[in-house]
C-alpha positions as CSV (number, residue, x, y, z in Angstrom):
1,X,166.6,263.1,16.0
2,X,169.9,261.6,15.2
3,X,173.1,263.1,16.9
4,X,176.4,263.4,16.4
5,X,177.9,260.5,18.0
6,X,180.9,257.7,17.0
7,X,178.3,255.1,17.4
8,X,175.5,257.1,15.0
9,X,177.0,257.3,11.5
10,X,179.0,260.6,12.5
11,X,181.3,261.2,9.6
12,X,178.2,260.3,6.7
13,X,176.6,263.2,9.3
14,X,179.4,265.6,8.8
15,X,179.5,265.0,4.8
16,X,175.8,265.3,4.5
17,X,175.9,268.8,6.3
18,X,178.2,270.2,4.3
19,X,176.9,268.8,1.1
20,X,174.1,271.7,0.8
21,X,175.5,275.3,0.1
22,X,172.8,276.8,1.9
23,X,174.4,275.0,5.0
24,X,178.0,275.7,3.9
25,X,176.8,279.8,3.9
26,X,175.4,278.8,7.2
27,X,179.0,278.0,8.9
28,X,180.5,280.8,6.8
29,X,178.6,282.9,8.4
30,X,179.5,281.7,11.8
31,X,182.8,281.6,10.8
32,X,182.6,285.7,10.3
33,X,181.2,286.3,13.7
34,X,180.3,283.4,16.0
35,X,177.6,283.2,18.6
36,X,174.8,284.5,16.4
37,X,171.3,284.3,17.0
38,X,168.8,282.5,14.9
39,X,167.1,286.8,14.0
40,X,170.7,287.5,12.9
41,X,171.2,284.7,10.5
42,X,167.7,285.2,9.0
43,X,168.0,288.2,7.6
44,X,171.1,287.1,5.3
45,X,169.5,284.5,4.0
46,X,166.8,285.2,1.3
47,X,164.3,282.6,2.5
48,X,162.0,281.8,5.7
49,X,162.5,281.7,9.2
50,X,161.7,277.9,9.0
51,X,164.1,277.2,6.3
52,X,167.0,278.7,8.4
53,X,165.8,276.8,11.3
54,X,165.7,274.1,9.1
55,X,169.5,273.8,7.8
56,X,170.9,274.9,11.4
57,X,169.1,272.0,13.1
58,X,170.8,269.5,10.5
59,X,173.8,271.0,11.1
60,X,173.6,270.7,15.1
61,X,172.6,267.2,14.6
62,X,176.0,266.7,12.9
63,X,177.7,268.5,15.6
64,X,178.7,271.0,13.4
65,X,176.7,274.0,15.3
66,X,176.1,273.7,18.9
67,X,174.2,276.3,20.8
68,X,173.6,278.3,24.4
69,X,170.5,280.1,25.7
70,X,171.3,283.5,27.0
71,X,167.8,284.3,28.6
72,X,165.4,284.5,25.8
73,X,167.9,284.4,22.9
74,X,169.8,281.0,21.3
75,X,173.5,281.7,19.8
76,X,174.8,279.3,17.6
77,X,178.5,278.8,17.3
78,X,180.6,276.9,15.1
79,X,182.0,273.7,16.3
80,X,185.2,272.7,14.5
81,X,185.7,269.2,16.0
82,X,183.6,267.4,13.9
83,X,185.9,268.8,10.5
84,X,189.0,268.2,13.1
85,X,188.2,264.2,13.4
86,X,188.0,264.4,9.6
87,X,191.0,265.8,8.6
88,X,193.0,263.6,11.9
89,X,191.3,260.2,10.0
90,X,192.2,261.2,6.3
91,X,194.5,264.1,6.0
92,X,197.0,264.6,8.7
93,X,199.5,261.8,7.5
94,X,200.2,263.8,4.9
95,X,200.4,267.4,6.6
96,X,203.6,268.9,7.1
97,X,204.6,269.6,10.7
98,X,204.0,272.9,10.5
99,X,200.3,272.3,9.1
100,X,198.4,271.4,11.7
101,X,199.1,274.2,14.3
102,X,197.7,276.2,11.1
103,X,194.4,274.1,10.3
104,X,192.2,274.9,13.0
105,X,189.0,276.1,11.4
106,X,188.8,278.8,13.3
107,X,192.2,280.7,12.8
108,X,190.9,284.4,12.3
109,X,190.5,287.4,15.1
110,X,186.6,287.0,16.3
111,X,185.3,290.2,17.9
112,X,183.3,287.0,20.2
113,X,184.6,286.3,23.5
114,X,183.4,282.5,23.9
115,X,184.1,280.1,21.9
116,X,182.4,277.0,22.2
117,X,183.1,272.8,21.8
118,X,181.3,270.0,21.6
119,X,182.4,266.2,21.0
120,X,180.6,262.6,22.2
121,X,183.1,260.1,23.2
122,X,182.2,256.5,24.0
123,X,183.1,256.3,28.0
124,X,181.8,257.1,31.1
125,X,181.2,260.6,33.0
126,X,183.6,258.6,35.8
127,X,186.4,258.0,33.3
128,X,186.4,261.3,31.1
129,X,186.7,263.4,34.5
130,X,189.6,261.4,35.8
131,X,191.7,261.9,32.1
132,X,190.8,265.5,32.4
133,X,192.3,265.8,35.5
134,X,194.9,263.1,35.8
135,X,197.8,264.5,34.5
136,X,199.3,261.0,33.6
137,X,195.8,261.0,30.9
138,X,195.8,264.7,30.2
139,X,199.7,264.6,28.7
140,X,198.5,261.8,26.2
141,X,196.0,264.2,24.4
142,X,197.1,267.7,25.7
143,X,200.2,268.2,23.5
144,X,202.1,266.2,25.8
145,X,201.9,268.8,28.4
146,X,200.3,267.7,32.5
147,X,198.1,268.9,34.9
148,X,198.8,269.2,38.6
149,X,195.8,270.2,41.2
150,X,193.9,268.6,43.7
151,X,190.7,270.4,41.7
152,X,188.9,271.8,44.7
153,X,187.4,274.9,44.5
154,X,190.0,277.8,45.2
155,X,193.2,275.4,44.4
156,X,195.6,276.4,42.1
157,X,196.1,274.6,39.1
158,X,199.2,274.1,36.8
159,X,199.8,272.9,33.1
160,X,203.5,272.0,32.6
161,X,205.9,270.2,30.2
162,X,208.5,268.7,32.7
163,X,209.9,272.2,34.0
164,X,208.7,274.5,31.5
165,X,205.3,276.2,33.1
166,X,202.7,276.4,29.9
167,X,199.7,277.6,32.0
168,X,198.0,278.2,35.6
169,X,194.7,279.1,37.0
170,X,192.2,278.6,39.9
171,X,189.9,275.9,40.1
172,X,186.1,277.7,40.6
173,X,183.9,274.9,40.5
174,X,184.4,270.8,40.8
175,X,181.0,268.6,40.7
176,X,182.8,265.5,39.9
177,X,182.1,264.2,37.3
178,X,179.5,266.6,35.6
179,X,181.1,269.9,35.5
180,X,184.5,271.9,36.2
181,X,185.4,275.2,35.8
182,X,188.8,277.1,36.0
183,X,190.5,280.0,34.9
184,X,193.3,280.1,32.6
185,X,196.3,282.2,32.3
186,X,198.6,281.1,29.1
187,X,202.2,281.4,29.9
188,X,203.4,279.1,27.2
189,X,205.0,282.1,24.8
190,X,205.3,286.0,25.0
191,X,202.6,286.4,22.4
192,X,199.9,285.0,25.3
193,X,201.4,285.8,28.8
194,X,199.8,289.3,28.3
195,X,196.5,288.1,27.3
196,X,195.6,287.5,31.2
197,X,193.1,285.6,32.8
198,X,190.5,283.7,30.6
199,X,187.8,280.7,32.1
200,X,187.3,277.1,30.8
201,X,184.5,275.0,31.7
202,X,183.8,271.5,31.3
203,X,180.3,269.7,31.6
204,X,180.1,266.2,30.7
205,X,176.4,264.4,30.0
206,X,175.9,261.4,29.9
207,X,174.3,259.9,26.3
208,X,173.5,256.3,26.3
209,X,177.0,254.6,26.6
210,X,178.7,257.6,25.6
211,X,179.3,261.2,27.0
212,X,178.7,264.6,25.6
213,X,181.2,267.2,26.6
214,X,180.8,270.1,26.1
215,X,184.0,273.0,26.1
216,X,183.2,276.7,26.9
217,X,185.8,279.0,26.7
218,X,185.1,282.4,27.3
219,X,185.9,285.7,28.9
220,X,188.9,286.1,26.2
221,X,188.9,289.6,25.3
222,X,188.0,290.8,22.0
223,X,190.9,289.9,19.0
224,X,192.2,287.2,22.0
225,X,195.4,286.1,20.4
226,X,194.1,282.9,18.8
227,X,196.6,280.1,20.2
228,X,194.9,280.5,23.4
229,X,191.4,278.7,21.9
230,X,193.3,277.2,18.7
231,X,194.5,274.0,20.0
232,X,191.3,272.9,21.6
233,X,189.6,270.8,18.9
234,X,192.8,268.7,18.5
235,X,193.0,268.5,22.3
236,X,189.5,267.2,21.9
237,X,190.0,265.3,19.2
238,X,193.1,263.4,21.3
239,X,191.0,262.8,24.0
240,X,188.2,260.4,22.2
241,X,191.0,258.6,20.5
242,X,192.7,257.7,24.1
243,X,189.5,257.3,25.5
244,X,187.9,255.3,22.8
245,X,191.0,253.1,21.8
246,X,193.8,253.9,24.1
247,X,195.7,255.4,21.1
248,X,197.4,258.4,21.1
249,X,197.5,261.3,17.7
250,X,200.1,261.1,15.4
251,X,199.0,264.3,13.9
252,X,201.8,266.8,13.6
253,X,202.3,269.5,16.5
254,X,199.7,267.1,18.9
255,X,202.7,266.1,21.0
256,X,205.1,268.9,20.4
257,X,205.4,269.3,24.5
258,X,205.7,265.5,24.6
């Protein structure tokens, strides 16, 4: 099976995917309400439970889907990081400013409450966790914004942008450096400070040389103002770049706290 990976074709992957109609319906579909299961999608497709099974597998294998088990049950939901590496490698030179805070795939009210990332980036489990939670690494790919916490279970955290507070939470579980979890509370405009509490979680799997990590982001509540899960695949996207070449985006609005 071949993944979605920087050091596996990845973009002939992504073009591939999308190159079938069948497929693009597919992520349509997701796109309409994510987190569907594979009896859901079935029955809007006129063709056999196989050939759905079929098209979604080559779309996870492009990263494009990525799924969770909920007891007996799969859901697949859109991933938007894969389009997101596109557009920073060929288009974003030529977006306006303004653009890119408006290009996220995934810019519409979803009645879903967890949204779900996934990206591979060439580094170790060791490294990734430190520029997650270093805030000297997390303000090279986070919009320019840090993070302050010692990242033991029941600390605070803090996301800031020198003395402007952006965002807090509590840190629920550390197991450095496979998994984190901690709620978030944006405070970064008036449109989000009364959205409340939300949780993000971040497992990291090693793959080869490489990592798979994995972003869940859920308990938002249904119609969740859409800034506060937005900026995530460019966050991502910012992250394999440092990681990978010690570069930082140039895309417009991915340093705006910076």
């Amino acid at each position: 099976m071949t993944i979605w990976s920087p050091i596996v074709g990845g973009v002939d992957e992504v073009f591939r995917a999308l190159a079938d109609p069948t497929r693009r319906r597919l992520l349509d579909e997701l796109f309409r309400e994510d987190g569907q299961t594979l009896r859901a999608l079935e029955e809007r497709f006129p063709m056999s439970r196989f050939g759905v099974m079929k098209h979604l597998r080559l779309l996870e294998e492009a990263g494009l889907v990525v799924t969770r088990r909920e007891g007996r049950e799969k859901r697949h939901f859109l991933n938007p990081v894969p389009i997101r590496l596109v557009h920073d490698r060929w288009v974003s030179k030529y977006a306006e400013p303004w653009a890119a805070a408006l290009s996220d795939l995934k810019t519409r009210l979803e009645r879903t409450v967890e949204k779900v990332f996934e990206i591979y980036i060439r580094t170790t489990p060791e490294r990734l966790w430190e520029a997650i939670t270093s805030d000297e690494d997390r303000a090279k790919f986070n919009f320019g914004a840090t993070v302050h916490s010692d990242w033991k279970p029941g600390s605070s955290f803090q996301l800031r942008a020198g003395d402007l507070e952006l965002g807090e939470g509590e840190v629920l579980e550390a197991d450095q450096p496979h998994r984190l979890v901690h709620t978030m509370t944006a405070l970064w405009s008036d449109d989000v400070k009364g959205e409340g509490a939300s949780r993000v979680t971040w497992e990291i799997e090693p793959v080869a040389d490489s990592c798979r990590l994995t972003l869940v982001h859920d308990q938002l509540r249904e119609g969740a103002n859409e800034e506060l899960y937005g900026g995530w695949p460019m966050i991502l996207s910012g992250l394999k770049t440092w990681l990978e070449t010690g570069s930082v985006l140039t895309t417009p609005g991915s340093l705006m706290y910076g």
